[in-house]
Z-matrix of the N, CA and C atoms (Angstrom, degrees):
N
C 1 1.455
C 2 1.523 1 108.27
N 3 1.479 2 115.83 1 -150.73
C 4 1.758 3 108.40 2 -166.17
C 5 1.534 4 81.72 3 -109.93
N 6 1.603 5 85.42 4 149.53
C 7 1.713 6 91.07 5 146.25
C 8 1.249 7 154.63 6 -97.95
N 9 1.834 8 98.65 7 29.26
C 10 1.248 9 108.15 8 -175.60
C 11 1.866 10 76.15 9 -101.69
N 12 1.578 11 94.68 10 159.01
C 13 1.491 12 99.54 11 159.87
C 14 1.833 13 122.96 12 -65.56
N 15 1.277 14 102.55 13 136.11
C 16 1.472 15 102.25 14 -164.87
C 17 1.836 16 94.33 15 -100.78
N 18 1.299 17 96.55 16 143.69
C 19 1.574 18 111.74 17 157.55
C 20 1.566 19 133.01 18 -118.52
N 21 1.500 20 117.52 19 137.48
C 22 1.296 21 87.66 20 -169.11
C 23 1.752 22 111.91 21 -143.75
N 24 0.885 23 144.20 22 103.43
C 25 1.560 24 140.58 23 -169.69
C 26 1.589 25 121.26 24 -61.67
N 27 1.461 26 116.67 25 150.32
C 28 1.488 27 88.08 26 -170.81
C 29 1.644 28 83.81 27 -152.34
N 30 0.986 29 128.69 28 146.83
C 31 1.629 30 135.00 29 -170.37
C 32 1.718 31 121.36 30 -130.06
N 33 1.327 32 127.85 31 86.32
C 34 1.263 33 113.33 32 -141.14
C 35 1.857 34 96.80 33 -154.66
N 36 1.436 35 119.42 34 128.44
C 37 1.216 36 112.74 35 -151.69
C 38 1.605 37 92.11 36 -98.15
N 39 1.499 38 136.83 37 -23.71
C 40 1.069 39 147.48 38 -167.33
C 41 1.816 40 130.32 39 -92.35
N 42 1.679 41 103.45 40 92.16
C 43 1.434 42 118.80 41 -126.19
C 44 1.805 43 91.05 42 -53.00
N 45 1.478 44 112.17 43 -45.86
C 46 1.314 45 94.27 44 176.62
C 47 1.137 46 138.88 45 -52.32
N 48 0.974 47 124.81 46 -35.41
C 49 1.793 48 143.51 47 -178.28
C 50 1.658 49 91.77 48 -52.50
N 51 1.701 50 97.42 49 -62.93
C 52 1.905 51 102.50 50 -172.27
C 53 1.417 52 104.96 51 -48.74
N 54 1.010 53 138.49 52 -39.77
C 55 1.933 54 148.39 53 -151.93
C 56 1.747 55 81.56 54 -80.58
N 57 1.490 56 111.04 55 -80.09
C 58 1.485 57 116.09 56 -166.97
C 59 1.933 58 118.13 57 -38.65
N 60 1.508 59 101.64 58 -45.23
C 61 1.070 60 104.06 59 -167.14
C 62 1.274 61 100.51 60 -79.26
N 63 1.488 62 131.76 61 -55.94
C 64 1.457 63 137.51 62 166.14
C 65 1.644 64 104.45 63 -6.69
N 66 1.302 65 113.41 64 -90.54
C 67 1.300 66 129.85 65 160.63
C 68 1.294 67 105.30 66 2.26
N 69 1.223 68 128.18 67 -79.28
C 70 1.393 69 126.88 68 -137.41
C 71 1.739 70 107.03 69 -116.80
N 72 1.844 71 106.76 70 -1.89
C 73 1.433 72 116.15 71 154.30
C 74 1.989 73 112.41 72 -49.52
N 75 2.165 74 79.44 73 -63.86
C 76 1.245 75 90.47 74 -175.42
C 77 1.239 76 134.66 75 -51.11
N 78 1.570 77 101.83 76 -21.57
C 79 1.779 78 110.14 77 -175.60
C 80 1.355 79 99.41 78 -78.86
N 81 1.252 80 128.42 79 2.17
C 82 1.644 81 143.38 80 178.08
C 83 1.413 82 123.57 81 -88.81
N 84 1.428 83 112.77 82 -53.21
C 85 1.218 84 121.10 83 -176.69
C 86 1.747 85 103.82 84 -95.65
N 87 1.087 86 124.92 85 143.95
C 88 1.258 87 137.19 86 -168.65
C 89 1.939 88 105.47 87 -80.40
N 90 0.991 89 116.56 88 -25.99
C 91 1.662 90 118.22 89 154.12
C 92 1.466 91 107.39 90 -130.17
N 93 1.983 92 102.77 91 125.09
C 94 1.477 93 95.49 92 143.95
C 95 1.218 94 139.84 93 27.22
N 96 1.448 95 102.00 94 -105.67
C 97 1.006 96 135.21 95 -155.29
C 98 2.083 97 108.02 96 -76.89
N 99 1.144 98 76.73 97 -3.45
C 100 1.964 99 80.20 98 154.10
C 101 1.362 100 124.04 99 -105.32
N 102 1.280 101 115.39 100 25.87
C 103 1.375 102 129.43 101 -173.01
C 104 1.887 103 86.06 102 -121.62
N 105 1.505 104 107.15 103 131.15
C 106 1.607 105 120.53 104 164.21
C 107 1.134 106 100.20 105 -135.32
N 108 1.747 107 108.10 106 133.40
C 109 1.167 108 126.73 107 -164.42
C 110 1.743 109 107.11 108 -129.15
N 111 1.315 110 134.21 109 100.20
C 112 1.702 111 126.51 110 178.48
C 113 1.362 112 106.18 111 -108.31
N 114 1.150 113 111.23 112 139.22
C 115 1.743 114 130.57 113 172.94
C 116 1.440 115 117.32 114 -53.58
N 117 1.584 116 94.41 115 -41.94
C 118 1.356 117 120.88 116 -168.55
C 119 1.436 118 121.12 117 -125.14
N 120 1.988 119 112.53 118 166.36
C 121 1.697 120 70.60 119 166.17
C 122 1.502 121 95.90 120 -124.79
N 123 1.476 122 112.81 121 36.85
C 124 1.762 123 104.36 122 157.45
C 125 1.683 124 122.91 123 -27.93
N 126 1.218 125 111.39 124 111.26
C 127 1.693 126 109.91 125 171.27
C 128 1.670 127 106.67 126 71.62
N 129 1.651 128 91.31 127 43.89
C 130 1.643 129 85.72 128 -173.76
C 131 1.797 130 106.44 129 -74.50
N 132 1.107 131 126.37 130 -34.74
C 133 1.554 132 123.25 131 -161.28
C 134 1.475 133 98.53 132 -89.65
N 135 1.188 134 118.42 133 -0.48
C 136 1.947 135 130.15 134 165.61
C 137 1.188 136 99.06 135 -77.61
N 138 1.183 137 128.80 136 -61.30
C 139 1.274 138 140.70 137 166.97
C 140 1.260 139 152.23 138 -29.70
N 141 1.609 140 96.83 139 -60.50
C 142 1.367 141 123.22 140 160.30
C 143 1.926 142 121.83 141 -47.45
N 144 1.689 143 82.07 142 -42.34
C 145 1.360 144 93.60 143 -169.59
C 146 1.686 145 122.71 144 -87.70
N 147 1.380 146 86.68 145 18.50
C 148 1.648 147 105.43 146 177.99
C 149 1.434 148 110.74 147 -89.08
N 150 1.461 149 107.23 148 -50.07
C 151 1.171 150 134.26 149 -141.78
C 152 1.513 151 82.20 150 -70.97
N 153 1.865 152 114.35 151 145.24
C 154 1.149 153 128.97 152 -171.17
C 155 1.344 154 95.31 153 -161.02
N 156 1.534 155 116.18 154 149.10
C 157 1.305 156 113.72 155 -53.65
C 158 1.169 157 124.22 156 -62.46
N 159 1.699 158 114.18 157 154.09
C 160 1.474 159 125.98 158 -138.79
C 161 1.704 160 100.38 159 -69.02
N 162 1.477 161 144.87 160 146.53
C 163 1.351 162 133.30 161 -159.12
C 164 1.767 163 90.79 162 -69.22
N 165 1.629 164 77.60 163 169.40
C 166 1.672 165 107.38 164 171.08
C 167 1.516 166 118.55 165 -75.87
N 168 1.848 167 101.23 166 -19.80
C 169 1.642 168 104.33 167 -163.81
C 170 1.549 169 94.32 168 -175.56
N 171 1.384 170 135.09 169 128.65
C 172 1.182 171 123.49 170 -153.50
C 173 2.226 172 78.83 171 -128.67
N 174 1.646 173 102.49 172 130.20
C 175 1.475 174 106.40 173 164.57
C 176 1.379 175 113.25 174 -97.69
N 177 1.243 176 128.22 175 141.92
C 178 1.563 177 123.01 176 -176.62
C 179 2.023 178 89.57 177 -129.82
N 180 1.170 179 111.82 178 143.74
C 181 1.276 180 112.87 179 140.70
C 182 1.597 181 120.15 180 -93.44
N 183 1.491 182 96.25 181 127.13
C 184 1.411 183 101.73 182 -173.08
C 185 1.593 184 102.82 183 -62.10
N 186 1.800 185 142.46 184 -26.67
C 187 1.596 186 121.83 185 -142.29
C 188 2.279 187 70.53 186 -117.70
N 189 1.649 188 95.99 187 99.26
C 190 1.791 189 78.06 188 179.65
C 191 1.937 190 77.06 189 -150.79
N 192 1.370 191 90.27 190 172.77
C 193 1.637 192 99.49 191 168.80
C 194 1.923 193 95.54 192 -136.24
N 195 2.098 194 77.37 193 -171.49
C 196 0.805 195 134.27 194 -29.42
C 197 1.762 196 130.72 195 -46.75
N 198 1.640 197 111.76 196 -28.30
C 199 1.582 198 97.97 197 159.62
C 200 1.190 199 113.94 198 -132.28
N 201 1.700 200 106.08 199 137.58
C 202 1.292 201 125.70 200 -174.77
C 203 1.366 202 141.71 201 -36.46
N 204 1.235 203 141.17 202 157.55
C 205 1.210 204 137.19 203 -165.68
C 206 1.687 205 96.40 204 -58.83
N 207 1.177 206 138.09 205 -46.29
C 208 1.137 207 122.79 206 -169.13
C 209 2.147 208 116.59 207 -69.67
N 210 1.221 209 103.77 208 -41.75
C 211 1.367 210 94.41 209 164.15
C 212 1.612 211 116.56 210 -73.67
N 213 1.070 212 119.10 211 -11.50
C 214 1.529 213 122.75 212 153.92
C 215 1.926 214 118.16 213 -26.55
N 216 1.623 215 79.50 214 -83.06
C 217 1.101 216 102.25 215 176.40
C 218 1.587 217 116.53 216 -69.70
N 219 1.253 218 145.27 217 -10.42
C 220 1.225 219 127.92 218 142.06
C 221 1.525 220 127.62 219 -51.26
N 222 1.436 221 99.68 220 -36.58
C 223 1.379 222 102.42 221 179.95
C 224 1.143 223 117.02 222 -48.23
N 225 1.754 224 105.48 223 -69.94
C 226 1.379 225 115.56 224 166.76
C 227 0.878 226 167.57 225 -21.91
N 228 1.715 227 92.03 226 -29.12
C 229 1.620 228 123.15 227 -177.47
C 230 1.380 229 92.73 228 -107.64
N 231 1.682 230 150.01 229 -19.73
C 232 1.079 231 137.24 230 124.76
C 233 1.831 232 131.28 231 16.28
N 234 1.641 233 80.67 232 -76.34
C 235 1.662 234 112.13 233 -167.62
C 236 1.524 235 112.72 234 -68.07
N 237 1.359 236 132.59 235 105.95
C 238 1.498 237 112.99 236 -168.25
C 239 1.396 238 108.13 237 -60.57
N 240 1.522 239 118.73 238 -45.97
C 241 1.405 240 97.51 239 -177.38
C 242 1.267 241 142.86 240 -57.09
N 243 1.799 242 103.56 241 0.32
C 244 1.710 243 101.84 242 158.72
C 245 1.709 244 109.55 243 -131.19
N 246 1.499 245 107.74 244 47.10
C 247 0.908 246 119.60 245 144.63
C 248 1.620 247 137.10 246 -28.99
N 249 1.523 248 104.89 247 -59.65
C 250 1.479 249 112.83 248 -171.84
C 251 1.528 250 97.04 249 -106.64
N 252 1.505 251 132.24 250 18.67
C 253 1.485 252 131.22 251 -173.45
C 254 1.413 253 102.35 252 -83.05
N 255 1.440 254 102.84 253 132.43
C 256 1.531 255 94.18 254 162.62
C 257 1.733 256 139.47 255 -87.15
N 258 1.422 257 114.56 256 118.15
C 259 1.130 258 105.16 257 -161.14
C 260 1.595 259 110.37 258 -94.47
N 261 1.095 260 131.37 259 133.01
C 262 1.342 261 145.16 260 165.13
C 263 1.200 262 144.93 261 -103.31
N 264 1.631 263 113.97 262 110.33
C 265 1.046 264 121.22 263 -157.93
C 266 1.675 265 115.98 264 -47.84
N 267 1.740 266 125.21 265 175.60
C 268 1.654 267 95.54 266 166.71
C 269 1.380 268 90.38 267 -156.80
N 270 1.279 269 135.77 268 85.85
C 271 1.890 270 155.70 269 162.89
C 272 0.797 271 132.11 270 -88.15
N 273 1.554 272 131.14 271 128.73
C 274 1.323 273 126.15 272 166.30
C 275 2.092 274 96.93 273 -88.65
N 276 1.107 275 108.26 274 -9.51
C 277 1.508 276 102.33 275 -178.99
C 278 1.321 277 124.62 276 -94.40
N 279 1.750 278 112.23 277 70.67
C 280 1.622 279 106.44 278 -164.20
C 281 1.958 280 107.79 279 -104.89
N 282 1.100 281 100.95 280 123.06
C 283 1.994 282 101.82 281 163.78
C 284 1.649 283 110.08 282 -130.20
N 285 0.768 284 112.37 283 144.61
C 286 1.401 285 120.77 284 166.03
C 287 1.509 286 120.22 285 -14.72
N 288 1.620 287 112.03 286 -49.62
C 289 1.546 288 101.35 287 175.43
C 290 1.548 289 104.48 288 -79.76
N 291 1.475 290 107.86 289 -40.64
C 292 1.580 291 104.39 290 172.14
C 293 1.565 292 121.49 291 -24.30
N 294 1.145 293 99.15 292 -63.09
C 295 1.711 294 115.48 293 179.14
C 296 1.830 295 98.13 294 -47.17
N 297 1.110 296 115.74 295 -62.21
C 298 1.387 297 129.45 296 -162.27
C 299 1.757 298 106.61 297 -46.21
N 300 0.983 299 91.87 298 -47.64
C 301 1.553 300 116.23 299 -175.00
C 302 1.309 301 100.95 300 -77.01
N 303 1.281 302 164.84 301 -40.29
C 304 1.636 303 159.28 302 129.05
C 305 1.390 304 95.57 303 -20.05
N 306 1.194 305 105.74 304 -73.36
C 307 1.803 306 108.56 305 -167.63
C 308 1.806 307 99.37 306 -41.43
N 309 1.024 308 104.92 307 -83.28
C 310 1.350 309 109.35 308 -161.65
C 311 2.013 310 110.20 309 -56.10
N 312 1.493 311 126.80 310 -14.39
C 313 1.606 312 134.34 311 144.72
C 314 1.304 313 97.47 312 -18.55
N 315 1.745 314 101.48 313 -77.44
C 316 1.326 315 125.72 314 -157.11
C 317 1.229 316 100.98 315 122.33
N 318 1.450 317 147.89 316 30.29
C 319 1.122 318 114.34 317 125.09
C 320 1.302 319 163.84 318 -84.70
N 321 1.547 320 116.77 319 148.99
C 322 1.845 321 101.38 320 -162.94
C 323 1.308 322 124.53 321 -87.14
N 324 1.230 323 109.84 322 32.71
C 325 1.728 324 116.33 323 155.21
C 326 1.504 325 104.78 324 -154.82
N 327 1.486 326 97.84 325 -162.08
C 328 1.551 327 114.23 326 165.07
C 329 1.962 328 90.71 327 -160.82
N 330 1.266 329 109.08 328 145.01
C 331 0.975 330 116.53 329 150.27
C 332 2.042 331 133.30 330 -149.88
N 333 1.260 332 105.15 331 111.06
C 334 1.448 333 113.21 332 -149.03
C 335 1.360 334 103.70 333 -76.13
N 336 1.471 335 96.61 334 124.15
C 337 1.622 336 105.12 335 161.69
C 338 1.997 337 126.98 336 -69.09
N 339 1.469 338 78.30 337 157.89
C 340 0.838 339 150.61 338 -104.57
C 341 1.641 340 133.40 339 64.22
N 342 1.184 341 129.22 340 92.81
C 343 1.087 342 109.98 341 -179.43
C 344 1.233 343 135.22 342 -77.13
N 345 1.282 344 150.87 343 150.99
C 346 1.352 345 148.57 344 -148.51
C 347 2.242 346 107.45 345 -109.60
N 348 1.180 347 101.20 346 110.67
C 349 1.343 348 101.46 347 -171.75
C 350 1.787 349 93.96 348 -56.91
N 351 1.099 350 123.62 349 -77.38
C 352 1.372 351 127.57 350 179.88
C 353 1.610 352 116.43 351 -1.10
N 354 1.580 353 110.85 352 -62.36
C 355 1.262 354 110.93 353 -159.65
C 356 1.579 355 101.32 354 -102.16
N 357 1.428 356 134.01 355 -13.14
C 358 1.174 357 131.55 356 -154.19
C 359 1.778 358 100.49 357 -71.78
N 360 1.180 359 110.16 358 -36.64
C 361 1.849 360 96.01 359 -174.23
C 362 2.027 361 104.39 360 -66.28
N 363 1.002 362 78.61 361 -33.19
C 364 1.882 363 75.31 362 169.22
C 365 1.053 364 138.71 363 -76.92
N 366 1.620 365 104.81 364 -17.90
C 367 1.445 366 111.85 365 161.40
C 368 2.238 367 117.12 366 -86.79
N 369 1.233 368 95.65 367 -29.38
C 370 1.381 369 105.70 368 153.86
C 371 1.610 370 120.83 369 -39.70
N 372 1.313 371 95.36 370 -68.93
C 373 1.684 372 101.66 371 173.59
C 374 1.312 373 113.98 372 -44.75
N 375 1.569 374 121.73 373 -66.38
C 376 1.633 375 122.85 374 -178.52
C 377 1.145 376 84.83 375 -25.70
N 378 1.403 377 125.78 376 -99.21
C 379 1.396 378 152.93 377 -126.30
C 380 1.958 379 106.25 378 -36.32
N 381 1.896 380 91.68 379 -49.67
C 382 1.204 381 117.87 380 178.86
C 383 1.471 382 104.23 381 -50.42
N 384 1.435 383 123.87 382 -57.76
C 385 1.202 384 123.71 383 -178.06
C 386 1.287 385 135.98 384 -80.20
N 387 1.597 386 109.21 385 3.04
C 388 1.010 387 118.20 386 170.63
C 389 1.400 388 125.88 387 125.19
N 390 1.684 389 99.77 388 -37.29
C 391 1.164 390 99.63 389 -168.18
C 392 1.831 391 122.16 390 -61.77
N 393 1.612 392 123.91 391 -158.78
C 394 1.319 393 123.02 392 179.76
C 395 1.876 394 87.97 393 -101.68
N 396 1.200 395 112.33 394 140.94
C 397 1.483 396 150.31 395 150.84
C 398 1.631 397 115.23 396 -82.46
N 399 1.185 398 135.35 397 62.67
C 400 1.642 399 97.88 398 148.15
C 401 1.517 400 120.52 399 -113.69
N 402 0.804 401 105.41 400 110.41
C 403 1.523 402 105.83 401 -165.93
C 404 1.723 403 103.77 402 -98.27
N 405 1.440 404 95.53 403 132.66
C 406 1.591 405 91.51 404 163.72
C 407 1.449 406 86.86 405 -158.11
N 408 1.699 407 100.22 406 148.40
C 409 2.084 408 112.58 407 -146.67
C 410 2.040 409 77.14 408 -101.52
């Protein structure tokens, strides 16, 4: 992974998903407490704009309220300071146009739930380095 300390936001209404992913953020970021985790995304761009320093890689579930991962990510891309952030999708609902329709949002991954502990720090890395993420197992 990097050796700067990584931070990373993750927005996800589905308590297990939050517990699982939490978990294995944290086994990511070198403190805790650089891991932000919301249920919801009530007062997300209030929010966002708290958050310091700004994440390394922000996860949204696209099916969340009150607004969805895709006006999420408009917001976001709004904000210059997460301009160049990579945002990643987070679904258990993936099809071919599905995908199409993220892509063309604008977001720069997808990664389908269930997520897979095994492969997820490696798909972390891509992301980190730049490359494209869409993963679906």
């Amino acid at each position: 992974m990097s050796d700067k300390p990584l931070t990373f936001l993750y927005v996800e209404d589905d308590k297990m998903s939050r517990e699982v992913m939490g978990r294995m953020l944290q086994g990511l970021a070198s403190d805790p407490d650089r891991v932000t985790i919301w249920e919801d995304s009530n007062d997300f761009l209030d929010k966002v704009r708290k958050i310091q320093p700004v994440p390394d890689v922000v996860f949204l579930d696209v099916q969340i309220g009150p607004i969805d991962g895709f006006e999420m990510l408009k917001l976001l891309k709004q904000e210059p300071a997460y301009a160049k952030t990579p945002v990643i999708a987070m679904t258990a609902s993936v099809t071919v146009s599905e995908i199409e329709q993220l892509r063309t949002a604008g977001f720069d991954g997808l990664i389908a739930k269930p997520v897979r502990k095994r492969i997820f720090p490696e798909l972390v890395q891509k992301i980190l380095d730049g490359e494209d993420v869409w993963y679906v197992p």
